[in-house]
TORKE-844190 format. One line per field, with one value per residue (C-alpha): residue number from 1; residue in three letters; x, y, z. Coordinates in steps of 0.1 Angstrom, whole numbers, plus 5000, padded with zeros to 4 digits. Layout:
pos = NUM ...
code = Ala ...
east = X ...
north = Y ...
up = Z ...
//
This chain:
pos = 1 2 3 4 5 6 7 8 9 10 11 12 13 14 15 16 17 18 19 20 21 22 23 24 25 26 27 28 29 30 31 32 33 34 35 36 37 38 39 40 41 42 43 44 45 46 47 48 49 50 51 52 53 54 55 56 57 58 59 60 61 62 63 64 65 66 67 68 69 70 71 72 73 74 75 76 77 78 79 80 81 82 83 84 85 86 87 88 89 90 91 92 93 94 95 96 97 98 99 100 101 102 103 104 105 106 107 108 109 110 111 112 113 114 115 116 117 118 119 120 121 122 123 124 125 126 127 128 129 130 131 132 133 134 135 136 137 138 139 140 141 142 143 144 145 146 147 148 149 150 151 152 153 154 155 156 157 158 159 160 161 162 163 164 165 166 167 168 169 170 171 172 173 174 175 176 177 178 179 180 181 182 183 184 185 186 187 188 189 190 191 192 193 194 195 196 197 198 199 200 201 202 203 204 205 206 207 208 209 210 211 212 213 214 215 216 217 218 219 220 221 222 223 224 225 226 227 228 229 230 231 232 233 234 235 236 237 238 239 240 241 242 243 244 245 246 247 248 249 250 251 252 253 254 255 256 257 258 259 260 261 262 263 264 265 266 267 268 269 270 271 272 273 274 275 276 277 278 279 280 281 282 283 284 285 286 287 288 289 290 291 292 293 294 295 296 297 298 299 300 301 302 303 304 305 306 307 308 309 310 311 312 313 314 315 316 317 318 319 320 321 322 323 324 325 326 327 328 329 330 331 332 333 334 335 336 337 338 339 340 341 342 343 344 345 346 347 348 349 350 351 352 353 354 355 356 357
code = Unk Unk Unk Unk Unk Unk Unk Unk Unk Unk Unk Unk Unk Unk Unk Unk Unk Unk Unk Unk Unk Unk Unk Unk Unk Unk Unk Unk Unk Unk Unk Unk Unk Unk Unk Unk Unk Unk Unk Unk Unk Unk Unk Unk Unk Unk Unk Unk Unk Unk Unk Unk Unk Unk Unk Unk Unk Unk Unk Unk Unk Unk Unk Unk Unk Unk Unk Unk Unk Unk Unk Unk Unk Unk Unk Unk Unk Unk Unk Unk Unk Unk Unk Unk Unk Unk Unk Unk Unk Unk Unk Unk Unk Unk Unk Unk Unk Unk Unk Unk Unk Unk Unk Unk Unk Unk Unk Unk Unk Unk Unk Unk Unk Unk Unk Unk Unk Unk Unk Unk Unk Unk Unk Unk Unk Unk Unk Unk Unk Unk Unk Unk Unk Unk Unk Unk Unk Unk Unk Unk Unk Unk Unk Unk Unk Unk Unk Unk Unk Unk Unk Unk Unk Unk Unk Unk Unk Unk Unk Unk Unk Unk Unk Unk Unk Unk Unk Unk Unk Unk Unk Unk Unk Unk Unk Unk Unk Unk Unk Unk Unk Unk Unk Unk Unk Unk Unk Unk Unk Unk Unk Unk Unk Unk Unk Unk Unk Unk Unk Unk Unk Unk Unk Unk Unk Unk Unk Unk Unk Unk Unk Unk Unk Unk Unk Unk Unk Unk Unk Unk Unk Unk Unk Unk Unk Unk Unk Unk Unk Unk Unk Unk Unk Unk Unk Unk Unk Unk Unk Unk Unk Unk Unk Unk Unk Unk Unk Unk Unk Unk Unk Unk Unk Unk Unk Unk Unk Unk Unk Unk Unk Unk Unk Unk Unk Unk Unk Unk Unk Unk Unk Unk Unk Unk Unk Unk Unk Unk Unk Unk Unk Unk Unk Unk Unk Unk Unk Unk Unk Unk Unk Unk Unk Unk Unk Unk Unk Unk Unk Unk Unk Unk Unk Unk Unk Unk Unk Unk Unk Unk Unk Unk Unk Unk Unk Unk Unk Unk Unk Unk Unk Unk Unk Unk Unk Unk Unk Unk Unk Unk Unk Unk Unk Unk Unk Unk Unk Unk Unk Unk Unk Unk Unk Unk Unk Unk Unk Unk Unk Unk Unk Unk Unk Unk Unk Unk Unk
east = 9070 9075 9052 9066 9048 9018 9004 8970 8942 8928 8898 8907 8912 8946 8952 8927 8936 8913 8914 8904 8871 8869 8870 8881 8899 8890 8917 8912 8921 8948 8966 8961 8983 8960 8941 8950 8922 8929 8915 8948 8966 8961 8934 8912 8882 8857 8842 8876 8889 8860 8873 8903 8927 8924 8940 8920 8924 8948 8965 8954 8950 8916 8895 8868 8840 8819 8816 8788 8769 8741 8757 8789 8822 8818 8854 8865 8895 8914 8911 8876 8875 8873 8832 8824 8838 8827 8822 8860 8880 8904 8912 8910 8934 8963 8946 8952 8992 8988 8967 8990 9017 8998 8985 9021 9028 9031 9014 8997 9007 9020 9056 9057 9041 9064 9090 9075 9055 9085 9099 9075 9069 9030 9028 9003 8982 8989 9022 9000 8981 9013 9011 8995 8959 8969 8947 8973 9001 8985 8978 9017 9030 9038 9060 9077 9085 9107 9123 9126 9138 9175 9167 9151 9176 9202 9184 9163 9186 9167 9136 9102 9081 9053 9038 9006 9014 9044 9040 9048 9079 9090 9082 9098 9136 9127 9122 9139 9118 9154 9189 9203 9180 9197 9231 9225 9205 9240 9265 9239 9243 9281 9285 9263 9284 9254 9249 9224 9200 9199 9189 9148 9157 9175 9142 9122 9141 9147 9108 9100 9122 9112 9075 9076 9092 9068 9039 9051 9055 9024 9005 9033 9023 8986 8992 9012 8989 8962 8987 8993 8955 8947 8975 8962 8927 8939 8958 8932 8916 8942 8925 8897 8902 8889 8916 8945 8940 8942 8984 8978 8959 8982 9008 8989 8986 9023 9035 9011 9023 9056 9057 9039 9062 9090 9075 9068 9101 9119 9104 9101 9136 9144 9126 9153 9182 9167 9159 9200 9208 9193 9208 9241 9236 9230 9266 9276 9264 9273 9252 9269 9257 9223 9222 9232 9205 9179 9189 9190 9155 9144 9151 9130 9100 9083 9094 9084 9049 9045 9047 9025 8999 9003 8991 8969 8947 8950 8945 8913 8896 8895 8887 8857 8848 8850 8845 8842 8863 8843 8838 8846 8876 8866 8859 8889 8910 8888 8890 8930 8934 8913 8921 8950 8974 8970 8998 9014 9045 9044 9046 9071 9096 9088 9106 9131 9143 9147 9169 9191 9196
north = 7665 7706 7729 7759 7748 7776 7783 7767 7788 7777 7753 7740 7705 7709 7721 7695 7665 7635 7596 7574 7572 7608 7623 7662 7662 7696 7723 7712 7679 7683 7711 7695 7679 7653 7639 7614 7611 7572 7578 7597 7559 7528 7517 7486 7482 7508 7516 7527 7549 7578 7574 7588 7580 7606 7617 7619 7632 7605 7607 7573 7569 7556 7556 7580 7567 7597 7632 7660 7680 7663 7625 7635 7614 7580 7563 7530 7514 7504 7463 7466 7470 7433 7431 7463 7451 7417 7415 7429 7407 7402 7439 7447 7422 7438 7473 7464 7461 7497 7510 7490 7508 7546 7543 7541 7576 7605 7631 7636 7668 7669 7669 7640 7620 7629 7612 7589 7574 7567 7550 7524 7517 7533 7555 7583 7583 7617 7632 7665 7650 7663 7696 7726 7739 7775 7786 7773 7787 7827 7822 7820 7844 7869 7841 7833 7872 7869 7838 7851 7886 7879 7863 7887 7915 7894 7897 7924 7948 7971 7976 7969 7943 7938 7903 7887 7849 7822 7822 7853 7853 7823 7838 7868 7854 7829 7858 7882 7916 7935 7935 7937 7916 7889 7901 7893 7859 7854 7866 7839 7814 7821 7819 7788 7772 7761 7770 7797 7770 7753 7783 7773 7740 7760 7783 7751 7737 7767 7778 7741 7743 7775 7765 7736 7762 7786 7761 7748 7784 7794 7763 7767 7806 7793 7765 7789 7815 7786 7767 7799 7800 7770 7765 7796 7777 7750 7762 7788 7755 7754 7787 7760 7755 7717 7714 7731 7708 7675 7667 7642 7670 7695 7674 7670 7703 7710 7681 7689 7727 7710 7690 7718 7746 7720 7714 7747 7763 7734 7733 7772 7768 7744 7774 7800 7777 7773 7809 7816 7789 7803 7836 7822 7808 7840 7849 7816 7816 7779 7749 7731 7756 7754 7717 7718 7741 7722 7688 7701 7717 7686 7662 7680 7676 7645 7654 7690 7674 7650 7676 7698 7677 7664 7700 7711 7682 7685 7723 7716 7690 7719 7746 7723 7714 7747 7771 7802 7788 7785 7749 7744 7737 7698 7698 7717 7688 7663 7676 7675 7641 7621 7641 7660 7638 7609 7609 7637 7620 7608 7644 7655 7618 7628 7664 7649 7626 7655 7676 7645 7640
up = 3537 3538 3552 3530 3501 3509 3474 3474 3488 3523 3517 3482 3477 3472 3501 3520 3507 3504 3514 3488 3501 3498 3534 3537 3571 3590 3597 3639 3631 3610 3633 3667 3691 3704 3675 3646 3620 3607 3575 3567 3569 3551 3564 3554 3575 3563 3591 3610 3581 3594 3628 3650 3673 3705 3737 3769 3795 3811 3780 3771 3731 3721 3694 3688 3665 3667 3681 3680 3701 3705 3712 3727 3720 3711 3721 3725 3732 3703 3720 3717 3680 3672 3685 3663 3632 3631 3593 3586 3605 3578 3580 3612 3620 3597 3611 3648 3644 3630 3655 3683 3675 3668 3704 3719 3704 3728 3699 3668 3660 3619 3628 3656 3629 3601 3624 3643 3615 3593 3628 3629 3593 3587 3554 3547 3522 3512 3522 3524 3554 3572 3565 3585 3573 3555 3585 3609 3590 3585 3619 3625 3602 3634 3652 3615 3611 3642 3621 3591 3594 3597 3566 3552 3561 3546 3508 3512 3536 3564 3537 3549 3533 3535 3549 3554 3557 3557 3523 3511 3528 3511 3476 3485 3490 3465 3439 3446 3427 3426 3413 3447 3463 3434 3443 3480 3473 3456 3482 3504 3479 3485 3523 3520 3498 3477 3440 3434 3419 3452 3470 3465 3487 3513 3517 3518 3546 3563 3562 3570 3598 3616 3609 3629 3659 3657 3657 3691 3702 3696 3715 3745 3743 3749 3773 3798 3806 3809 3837 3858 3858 3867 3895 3910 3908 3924 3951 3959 3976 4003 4014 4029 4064 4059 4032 4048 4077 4053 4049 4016 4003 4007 3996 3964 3953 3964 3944 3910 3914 3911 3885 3862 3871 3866 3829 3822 3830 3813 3783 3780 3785 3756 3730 3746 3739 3700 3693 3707 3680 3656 3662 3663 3627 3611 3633 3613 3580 3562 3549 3579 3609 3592 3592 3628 3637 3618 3632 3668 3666 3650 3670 3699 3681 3697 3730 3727 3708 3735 3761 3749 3738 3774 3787 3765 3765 3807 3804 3778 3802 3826 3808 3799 3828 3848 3822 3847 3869 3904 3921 3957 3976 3975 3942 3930 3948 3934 3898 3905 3919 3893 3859 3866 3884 3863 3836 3853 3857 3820 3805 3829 3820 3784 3796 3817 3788 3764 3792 3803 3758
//
């Protein structure tokens, strides 16, 4: 399940996979944090494989049967499915122990699933189902550059390449267009301690690797700005003489300007300590310091894809609703105290568990 495999064009079926009953899942699907398309699993009632499992916004997982413009989104929750399907019970009854278990999951993002999935036994129908859209993955080629340059300076010395998406890095170390550019994939090779011929798999796993990092860089980079904004929103209620005079209000906002500064500054913390890691492996160069890299930035990824789907789908909700920001003091607190505060305390356990491991 690698993401470093970028040849196919964006939009061709080889890079959109289809379920046996022929869906095409959409790029949004596919690279969010808060939605899991069910068609991508074994699923046997028909009329579930065209829905998907969602995050709202008290980060409850249920089941979306439709959405569009005009209708809205049609959700459910997953123990209502029985009525619906009344002509599948067969199926929906081996479905439901899936579903039971996909609704526990913190995220949907690709690389949550890739682990968590194996973890509780559900296979995809197409191991390409967990990769990033080649939208997604041009779209990080500027957070990869920062990855890949040691990399690159390694083969390729201080020459400037030039780089338009993931991939082209990848096909770059993995042929190598001069005789010193060979000689240095060599002298890698060497301080590795991996045969030449193994070098493709190293690029794999190290493209893989640093994809998955630079995809929950670029949705922290997002969420960030949107937090400051929206505490500042917030807050700006206490300017309200009718608020400022209410203590449990007050001690609302205090306590969700708390928690989200605490989440923030942890998590943003936890990308410091991995870009230092990196930096020490190319101090470090071995098939060992690798593997301890990779297995360290691995084993972050469903907390760090709980988190943020956490946020995002909080931060979303908002932006939604109070697209221009504006909304009196009341209803600021209001908006707070029935969508924002509710599963609060989940994201930042989910945090709090990663820092105490």
């Amino acid at each position: 399940m690698t993401d470093s495999d970028a040849s196919a064009t964006p939009g061709t079926a080889e890079d959109r996979p289809e379920d046996h009953d022929g869906l095409v899942f959409d790029d949004e699907s596919r690279d969010a944090l808060h939605i899991l398309p069910l068609g991508m699993l074994p699923i046997a009632t028909p009329g579930l494989r065209r829905a998907k499992l969602i995050k709202n916004a008290r980060l409850e997982t249920v089941v979306e049967l439709f959405h569009d413009r005009q209708s809205g989104s049609g959700q459910v929750s997953a123990d209502h499915l029985g009525s619906l399907f009344p002509t599948h019970k067969k199926e929906l009854r081996t479905d439901l122990v899936q579903v039971g278990k996909l609704v526990r999951l913190n995220s949907f993002d690709i690389y949550t699933l890739r682990k968590e999935l194996r973890r509780i036994g559900i296979p995809v129908n197409d191991e390409r189902h967990l990769r990033l859209s080649d939208s997604k993955r041009s779209e990080l080629t500027g957070y990869m550059k920062h990855f890949t340059r040691p990399l690159l300076q390694q083969v390729y010395g201080g020459e400037e390449r030039s780089i338009d998406d993931v991939s082209d890095i990848l096909k770059m170390l993995a042929n190598p267009d001069r005789d010193e550019a060979l000689r240095n994939l060599r002298m890698l090779s060497d301080k590795l301690k991996v045969g030449l011929q193994d070098i493709p798999d190293f690029l794999e796993e190290y493209g893989d690797t640093f994809l998955s990092l630079a995809y929950f860089r670029s949705c922290l980079d997002g969420l960030v700005p949107d937090v400051q904004r929206f505490m500042k929103w917030a807050l700006d209620a206490a300017d309200s003489e009718l608020i400022s005079r209410d203590r449990q209000m007050m001690k609302m906002l205090s306590e969700v300007q708390s928690k989200l500064t605490g989440i923030t500054t942890s998590i943003t913390g936890r990308f410091e300590a991995f870009d230092r890691r990196s930096k020490d492996f190319w101090t470090d160069i071995s098939a060992d310091s690798f593997r301890t890299v990779r297995h360290q930035i691995e084993s972050h990824h469903v907390t760090i894809g709980g988190v943020l789907c956490g946020l995002a789908v909080k931060m979303a909700l908002w932006r939604d609703r109070f697209p221009h920001g504006g909304g009196g003091p009341q209803k600021r607190v209001e908006f707070v105290r029935s969508e924002i505060l509710p599963g609060l305390d989940h994201i930042n356990a989910i945090e709090r568990s990663a820092g105490a491991a």
